[in-house]
C-alpha positions as a printed NumPy array, in Angstrom:
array([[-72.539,  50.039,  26.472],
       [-70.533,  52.498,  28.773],
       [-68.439,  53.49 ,  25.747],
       [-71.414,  54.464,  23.687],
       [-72.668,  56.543,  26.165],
       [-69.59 ,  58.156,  26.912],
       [-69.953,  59.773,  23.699],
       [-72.495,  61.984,  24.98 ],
       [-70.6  ,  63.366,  27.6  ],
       [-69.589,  66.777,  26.787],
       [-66.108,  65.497,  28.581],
       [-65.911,  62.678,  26.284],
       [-65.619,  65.072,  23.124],
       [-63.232,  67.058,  25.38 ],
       [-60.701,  64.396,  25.613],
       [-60.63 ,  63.498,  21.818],
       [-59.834,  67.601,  21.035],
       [-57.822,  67.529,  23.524],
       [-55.824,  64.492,  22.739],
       [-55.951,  65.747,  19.051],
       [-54.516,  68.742,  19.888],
       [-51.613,  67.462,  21.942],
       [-50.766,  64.977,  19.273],
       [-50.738,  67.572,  16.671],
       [-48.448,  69.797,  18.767],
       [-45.729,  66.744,  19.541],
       [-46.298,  65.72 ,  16.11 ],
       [-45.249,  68.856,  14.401],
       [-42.545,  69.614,  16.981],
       [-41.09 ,  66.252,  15.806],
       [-41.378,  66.62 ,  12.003],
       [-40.157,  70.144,  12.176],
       [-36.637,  68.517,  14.037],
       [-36.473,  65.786,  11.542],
       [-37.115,  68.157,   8.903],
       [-34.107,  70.496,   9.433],
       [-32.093,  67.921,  10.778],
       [-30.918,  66.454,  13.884],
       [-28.204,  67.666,  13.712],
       [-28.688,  70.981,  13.933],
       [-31.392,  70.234,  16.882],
       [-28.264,  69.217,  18.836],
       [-26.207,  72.777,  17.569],
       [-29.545,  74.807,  18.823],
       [-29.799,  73.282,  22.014],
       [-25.768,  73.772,  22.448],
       [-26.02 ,  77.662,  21.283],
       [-29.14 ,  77.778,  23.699],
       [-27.351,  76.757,  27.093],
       [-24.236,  77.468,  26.282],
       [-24.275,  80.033,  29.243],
       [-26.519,  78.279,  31.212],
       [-25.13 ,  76.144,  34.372],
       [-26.426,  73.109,  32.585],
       [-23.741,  70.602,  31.769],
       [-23.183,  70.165,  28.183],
       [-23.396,  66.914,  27.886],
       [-26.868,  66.775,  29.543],
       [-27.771,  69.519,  27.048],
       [-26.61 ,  66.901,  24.261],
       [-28.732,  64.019,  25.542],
       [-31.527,  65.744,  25.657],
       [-31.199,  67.316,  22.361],
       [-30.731,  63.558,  20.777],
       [-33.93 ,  62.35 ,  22.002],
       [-36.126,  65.34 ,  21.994],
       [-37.894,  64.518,  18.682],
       [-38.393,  60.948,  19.092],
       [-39.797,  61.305,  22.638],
       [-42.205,  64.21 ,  20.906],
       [-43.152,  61.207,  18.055],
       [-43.785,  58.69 ,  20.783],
       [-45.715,  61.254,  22.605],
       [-47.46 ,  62.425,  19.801],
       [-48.168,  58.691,  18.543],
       [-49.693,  57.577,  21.941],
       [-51.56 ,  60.361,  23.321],
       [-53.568,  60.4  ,  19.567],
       [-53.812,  55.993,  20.595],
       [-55.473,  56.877,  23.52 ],
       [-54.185,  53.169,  25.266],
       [-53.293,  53.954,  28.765],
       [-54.241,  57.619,  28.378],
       [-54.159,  58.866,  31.686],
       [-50.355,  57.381,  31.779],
       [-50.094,  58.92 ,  28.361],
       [-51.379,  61.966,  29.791],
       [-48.92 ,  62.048,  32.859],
       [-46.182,  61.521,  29.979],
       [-46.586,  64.856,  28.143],
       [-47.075,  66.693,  31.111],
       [-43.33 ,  65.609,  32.548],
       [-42.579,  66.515,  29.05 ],
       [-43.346,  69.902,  29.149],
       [-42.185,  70.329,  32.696],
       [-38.978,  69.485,  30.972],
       [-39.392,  72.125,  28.125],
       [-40.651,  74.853,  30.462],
       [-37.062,  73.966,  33.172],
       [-35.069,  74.538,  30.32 ],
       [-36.253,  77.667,  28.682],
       [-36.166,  79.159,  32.455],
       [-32.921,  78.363,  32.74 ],
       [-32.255,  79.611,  29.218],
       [-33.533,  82.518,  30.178],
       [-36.882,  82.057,  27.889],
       [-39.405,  83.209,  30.079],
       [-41.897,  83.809,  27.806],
       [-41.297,  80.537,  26.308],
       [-41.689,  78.935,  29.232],
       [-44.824,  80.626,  30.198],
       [-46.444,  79.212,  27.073],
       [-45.216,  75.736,  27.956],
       [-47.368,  76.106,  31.236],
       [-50.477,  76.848,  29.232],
       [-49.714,  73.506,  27.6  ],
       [-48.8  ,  71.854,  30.876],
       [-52.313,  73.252,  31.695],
       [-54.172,  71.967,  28.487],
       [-52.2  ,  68.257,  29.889],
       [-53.698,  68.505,  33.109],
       [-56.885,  69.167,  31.663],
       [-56.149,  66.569,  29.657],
       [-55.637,  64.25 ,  32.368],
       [-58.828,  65.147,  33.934],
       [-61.246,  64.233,  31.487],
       [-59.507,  61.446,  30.497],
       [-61.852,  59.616,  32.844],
       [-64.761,  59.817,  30.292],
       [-62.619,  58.791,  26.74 ],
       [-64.111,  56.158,  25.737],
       [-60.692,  54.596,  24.333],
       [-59.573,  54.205,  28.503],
       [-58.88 ,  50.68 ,  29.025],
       [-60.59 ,  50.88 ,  32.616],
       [-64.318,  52.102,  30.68 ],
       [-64.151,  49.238,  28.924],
       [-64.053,  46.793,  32.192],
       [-67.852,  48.456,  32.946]])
């Protein structure tokens, strides 16, 4: 009963664009890396912080996993199992994003990553009233 009136709640409907939105943006960044190659993820990322005071080979690590952690993302936030944990996921994400293009020097970038971070928290907020949260179904 709780989840069918969830539906009604303006937050409710908030959460789903929301969530559809997020997954959409991790989903693309993803198929756009796997698309053009791995490979040359790692060589952007490299070229990127090269005079940065990041060490390299923290550079490389996180250039190796960056587009499966935006598939996972992208997979679970559009789930919506454990969203608020889901939630809490993508936001650390793009903390990560927006560190890096600081220290790259990409301020812009990394302003636009805290709108996202934003659109997470907000995110996280509603999540409350999806009616995919494991704890509305326990009503």
């Amino acid at each position: 009963m709780a989840q069918a009136e969830n539906w009604n709640r303006d937050e409710a409907w908030i959460s789903l664009l929301l969530r559809l939105f997020v997954g959409v943006l991790f989903g693309v960044a993803s198929i756009n890396k796997f698309i053009g190659g791995l490979e040359n993820v790692g060589m952007y990322f490299e070229t990127m912080f090269k005079e940065t005071w990041l060490p390299p080979a923290l550079v490389q690590g996180f250039a190796g996993v960056i587009a499966y952690v935006e598939a996972l993302l992208a997979v679970w936030i559009l789930s919506g199992l454990f969203l608020r944990w889901a939630w809490v996921a993508c936001g650390l994400m793009m903390i990560s994003l927006a560190f890096g293009t600081m220290v790259a020097g990409q301020h812009a970038v990394a302003a636009n990553n805290t709108i996202y971070l934003l659109t997470m928290l907000a995110g996280l907020y509603v999540a409350r009233y999806d009616p995919f949260h494991p704890e509305l179904t326990k009503r």
